[in-house]
N, C-alpha and C positions, 0 to 999 in steps of 0.2 A: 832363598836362591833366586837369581834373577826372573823373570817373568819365560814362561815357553810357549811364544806367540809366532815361530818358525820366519821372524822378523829380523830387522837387526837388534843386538841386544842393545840394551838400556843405557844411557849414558850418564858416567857420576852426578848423583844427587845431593846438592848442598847447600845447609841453610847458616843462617846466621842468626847464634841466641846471643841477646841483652836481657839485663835485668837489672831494679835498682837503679832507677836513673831520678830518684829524689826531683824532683824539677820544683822550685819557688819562684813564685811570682815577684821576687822581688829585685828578679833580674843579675843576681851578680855575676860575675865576671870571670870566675873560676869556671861557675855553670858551664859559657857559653863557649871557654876557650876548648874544658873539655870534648864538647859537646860537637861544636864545630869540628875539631880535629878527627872526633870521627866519622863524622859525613865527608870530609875530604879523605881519609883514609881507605872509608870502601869505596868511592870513589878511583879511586888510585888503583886499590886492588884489581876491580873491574877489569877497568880498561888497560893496564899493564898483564891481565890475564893470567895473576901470579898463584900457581898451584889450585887451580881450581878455586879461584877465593873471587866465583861470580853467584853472589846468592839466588838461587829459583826461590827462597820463600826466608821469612824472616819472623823469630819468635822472639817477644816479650814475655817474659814470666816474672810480672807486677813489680810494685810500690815504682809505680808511674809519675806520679807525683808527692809532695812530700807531707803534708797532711789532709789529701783530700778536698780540696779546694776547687772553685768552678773555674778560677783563674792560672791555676796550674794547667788545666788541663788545655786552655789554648794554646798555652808553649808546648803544650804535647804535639796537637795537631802540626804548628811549625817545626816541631822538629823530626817526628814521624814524617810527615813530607817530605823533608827535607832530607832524610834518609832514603826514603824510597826511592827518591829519585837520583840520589846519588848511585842506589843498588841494581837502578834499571825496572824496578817493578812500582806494581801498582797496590791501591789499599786491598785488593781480595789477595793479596800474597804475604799479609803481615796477621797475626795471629798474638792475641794479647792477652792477661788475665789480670784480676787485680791482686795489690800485696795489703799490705798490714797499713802501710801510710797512707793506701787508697782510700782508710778509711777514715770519716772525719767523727772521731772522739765525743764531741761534745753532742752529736745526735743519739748518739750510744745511753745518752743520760737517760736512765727509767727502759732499758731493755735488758734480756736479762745475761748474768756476763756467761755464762754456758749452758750446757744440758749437764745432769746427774743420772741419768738412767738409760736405758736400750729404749725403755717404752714412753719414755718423753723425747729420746730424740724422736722414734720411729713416729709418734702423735705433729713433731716440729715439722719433720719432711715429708708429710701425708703432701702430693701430689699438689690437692688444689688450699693448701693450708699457707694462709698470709706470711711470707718471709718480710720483716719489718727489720730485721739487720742485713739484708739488701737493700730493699726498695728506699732504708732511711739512711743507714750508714754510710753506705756507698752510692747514697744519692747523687751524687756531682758526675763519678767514676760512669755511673750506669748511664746518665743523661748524657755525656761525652760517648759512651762506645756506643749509642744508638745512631746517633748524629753522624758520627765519624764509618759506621760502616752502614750507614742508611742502603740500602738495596742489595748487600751483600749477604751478611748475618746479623742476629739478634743476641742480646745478651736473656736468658730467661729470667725472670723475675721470681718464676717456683720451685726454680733447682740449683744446686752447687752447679750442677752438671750441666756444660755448654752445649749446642748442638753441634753432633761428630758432622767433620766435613772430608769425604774422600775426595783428595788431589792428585791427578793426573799428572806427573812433571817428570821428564824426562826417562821417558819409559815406563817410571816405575808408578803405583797405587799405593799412597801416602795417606794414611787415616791421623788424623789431628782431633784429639781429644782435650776442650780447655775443663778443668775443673778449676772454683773460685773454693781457695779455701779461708778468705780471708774475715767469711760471717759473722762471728766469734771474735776477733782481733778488737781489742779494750785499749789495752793497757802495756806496758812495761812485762807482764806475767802472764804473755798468750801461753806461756808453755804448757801443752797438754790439756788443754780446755779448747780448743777449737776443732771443730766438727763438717765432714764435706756429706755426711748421712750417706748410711748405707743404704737406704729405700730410694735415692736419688743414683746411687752409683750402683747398683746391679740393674736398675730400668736400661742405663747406657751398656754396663756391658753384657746384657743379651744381645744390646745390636751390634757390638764392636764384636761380638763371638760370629755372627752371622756376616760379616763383613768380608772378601775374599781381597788382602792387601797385601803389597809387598812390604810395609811397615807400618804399624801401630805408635805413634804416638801420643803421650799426654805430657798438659802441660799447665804446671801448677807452680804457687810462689814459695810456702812453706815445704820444707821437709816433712817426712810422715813422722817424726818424733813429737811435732807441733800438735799432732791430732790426740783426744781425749784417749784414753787406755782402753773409752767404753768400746770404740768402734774401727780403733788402729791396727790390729791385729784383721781385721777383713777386710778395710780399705786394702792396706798392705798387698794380703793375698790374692786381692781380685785384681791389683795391677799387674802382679808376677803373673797370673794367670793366661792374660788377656793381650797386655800390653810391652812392646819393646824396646822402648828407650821412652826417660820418665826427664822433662826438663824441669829443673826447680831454679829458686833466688833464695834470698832471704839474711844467709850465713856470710853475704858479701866474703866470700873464700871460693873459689874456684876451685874445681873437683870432679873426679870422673871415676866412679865405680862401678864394679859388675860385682852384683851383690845374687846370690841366689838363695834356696831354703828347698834340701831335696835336689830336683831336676827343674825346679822353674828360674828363670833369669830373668833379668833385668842390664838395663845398660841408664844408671844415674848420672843428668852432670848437670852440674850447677855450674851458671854464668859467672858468679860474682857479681862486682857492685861495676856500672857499669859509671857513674858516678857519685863520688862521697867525695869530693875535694881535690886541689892538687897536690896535698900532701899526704894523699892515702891512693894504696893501690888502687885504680879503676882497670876492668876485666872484661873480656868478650871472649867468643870463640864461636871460629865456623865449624863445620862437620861437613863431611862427605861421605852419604852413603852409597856404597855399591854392590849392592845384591845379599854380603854375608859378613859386612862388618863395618864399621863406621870409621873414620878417621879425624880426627880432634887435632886442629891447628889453632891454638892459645895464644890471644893476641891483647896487648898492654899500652894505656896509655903513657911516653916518655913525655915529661917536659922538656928537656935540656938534651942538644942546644937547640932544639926543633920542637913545637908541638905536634906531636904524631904520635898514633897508634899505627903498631908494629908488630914483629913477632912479638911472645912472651918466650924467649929461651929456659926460664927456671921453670917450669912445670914438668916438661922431658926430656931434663936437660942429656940424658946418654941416649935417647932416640935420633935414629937417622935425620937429617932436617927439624927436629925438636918437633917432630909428629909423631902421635900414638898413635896405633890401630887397634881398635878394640871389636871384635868378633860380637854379632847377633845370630845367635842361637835359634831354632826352631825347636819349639816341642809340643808336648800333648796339652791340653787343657787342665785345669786343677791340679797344676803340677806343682802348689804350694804346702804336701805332705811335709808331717815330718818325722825325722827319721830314728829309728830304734837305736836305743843307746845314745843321742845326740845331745852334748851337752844343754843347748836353751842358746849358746853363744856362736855368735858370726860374726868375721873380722872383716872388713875392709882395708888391706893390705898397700902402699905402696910396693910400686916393682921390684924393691930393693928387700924388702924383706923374708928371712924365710918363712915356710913352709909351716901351718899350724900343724900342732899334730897334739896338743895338751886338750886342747876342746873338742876333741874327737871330728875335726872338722879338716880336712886336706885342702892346701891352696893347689890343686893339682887342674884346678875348673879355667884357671886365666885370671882368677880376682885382680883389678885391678886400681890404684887409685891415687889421684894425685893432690898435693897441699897440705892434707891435714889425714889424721888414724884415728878412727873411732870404733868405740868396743860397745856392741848392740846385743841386747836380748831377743830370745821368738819374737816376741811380740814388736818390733821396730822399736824399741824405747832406749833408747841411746845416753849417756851421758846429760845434764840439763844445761842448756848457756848460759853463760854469769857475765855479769856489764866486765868491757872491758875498758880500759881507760885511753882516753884521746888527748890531743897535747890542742891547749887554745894559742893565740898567736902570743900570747906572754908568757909562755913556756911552762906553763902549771898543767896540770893533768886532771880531767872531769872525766866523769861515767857517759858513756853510750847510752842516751835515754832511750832512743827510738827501737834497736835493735840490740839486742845481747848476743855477744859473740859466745861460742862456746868452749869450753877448759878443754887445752892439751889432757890428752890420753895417752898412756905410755903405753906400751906393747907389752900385754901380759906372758907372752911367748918368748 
């Protein structure tokens, strides 16, 4: 509920998530028209002061560059600038993590490719214990976000776990939780082998528990399907817990669910890819929150006949103005119980669907979700992604090395 400071109340809060914006050094031309279009588009938004689409604050949830490269990352700095200043803000209003391309491969040689046990991750994220698939993998990534936020914040070198930053903006107290999940990240086959340690993420949320804010969020690149079986299931929990709206990348699919287990919620949304090409979808979306629910306006890069990002009318397309509002919830603590009788199964429903009622489970909560249906165990472990295939400019069709999309799910209901 909004804040009771016998003040004037709060005024909508809205930010803008990117994700996936691959960036190479080697300059093409696709990149730059994307890329450009959308710094003249928020831009545009701004100053035409269209539905609230003025960002107070702006996340990146990773694969910043496209293999981790120290020359990627200067086109990051120009282009992050060059957004900012499009959006009216400064570098302490942008908020980053890294993805799976953040990491560069060939340092990875002779590190080990995951954990197999609770007691060697727990031994891996001992506090003051050398993380070398940070400080090596994501050597480039790490050295660019010190530089780029020099006097603001730090990236940690002995934790997944970024430090929580409470923001002050527009009446309301905004907690900003980055988690790096990308330690782990090898190969073609991150699925279920990468780890954000649980001795790293219960340090932060005892303090995000002690925290008095009007929203909790975290923001990470991977889905929690990505994370090992050993520690996914309490990751999971401690974010329903704790936390009220979870930003991810990674599935370049745009999506917005409210996923719960019991009485704890969440509010999921995935940016999309904010560039892969001109012949594949690229994807943003602002939000606005206001005291008891968020609102999600989904916005698409067009080519033709104009380069411009715009609305995205297919995401909701029977919503008032193709805006959703999606309801954040207040509850108790450890509200990730579960429930007698309760199949193990939880849907993530578009709007249009009915009502489970075979899994013992009622869409009667608001579930809500856009792009794509996924059929998920207690434990978060979802379906696995499998390459899907891309068209080259000769019109033959290769595998997605870098990211695997994942298999259509039919509605078991």
């Amino acid at each position: 509920m909004p804040p009771q400071c016998g003040c004037l109340l709060p005024m909508p809060l809205t930010w803008l998530h990117i994700s996936d914006i691959h960036l190479k050094a080697d300059g093409a031309y696709d990149q730059s028209v994307v890329l450009k279009a959308l710094v003249e588009s928020v831009r545009g938004f701004r100053e035409r002061e269209r539905q609230n689409l003025t960002p107070h604050i702006i996340f990146a949830s990773g694969d910043i560059a496209y293999s981790g490269q120290p020359a990627e990352y200067g086109l990051a700095t120009q282009f992050f600038d060059q957004l900012l200043d499009a959006a009216g803000l400064d570098r302490s209003r942008f908020h980053v993590v890294p993805g799976n391309h953040d990491v560069d491969r060939k340092l990875g040689a002779g590190l080990a490719r995951t954990l197999h046990s609770r007691s060697e991750a727990d031994d891996y994220f001992a506090p003051h214990a050398p993380k070398p698939h940070l400080t090596q993998k994501l050597a480039a990534f790490l050295g660019w976000y010190q530089s780029y936020f020099a006097g603001i914040r730090n990236m940690p070198v002995n934790s997944t776990c970024g430090t929580l930053e409470l923001v002050r903006l527009q009446g309301y107290k905004l907690v900003i939780f980055p988690i790096n999940t990308a330690l782990f990240c090898q190969d073609d086959n991150d699925h279920e082998k990468l780890f954000v340690g649980r001795r790293c993420l219960s340090d932060a949320l005892e303090e995000i528990k002690s925290i008095d804010a009007n929203l909790k969020v975290a923001l990470m690149h991977h889905p929690l399907e990505f994370l090992s079986g050993i520690e996914r299931p309490n990751i999971r929990a401690g974010l329903i817990d704790y936390l009220d709206v979870v930003l991810t990348g990674h599935l370049h699919e745009e999506g917005i669910a409210r996923v719960h287990i019991g009485e704890g919620r969440n509010l999921y949304c995935a940016a999309g890819a904010t560039y892969q090409g001109r012949d594949w979808p690229n994807k943003a979306h602002y939000a606005t929150f206001e005291g008891d629910h968020v609102r999600i306006f989904p916005i698409c890069y067009v080519d033709q006949p104009r380069e411009v990002w715009t609305l995205d009318t297919s995401q909701f397309p029977h919503e008032p103005g193709y805006v959703m509002r999606f309801p954040v919830p207040r509850g108790a603590d450890y509200r990730s119980f579960r429930l007698p009788g309760w199949s193990g199964l939880y849907e993530v429903p578009n709007p249009n669907l009915k009502a489970m009622t075979k899994s013992g489970v009622s869409n009667q909560s608001g579930l809500k979700f856009a792009g794509r249906v996924a059929l998920m165990t207690a434990d978060g472990s979802p379906p696995k992604k499998q390459k899907s295939a891309r068209k080259t400019k000769h019109g033959a069709t290769t595998k997605r090395k870098r990211d695997k999309q994942p298999p259509a799910v039919r509605n078991p209901f």
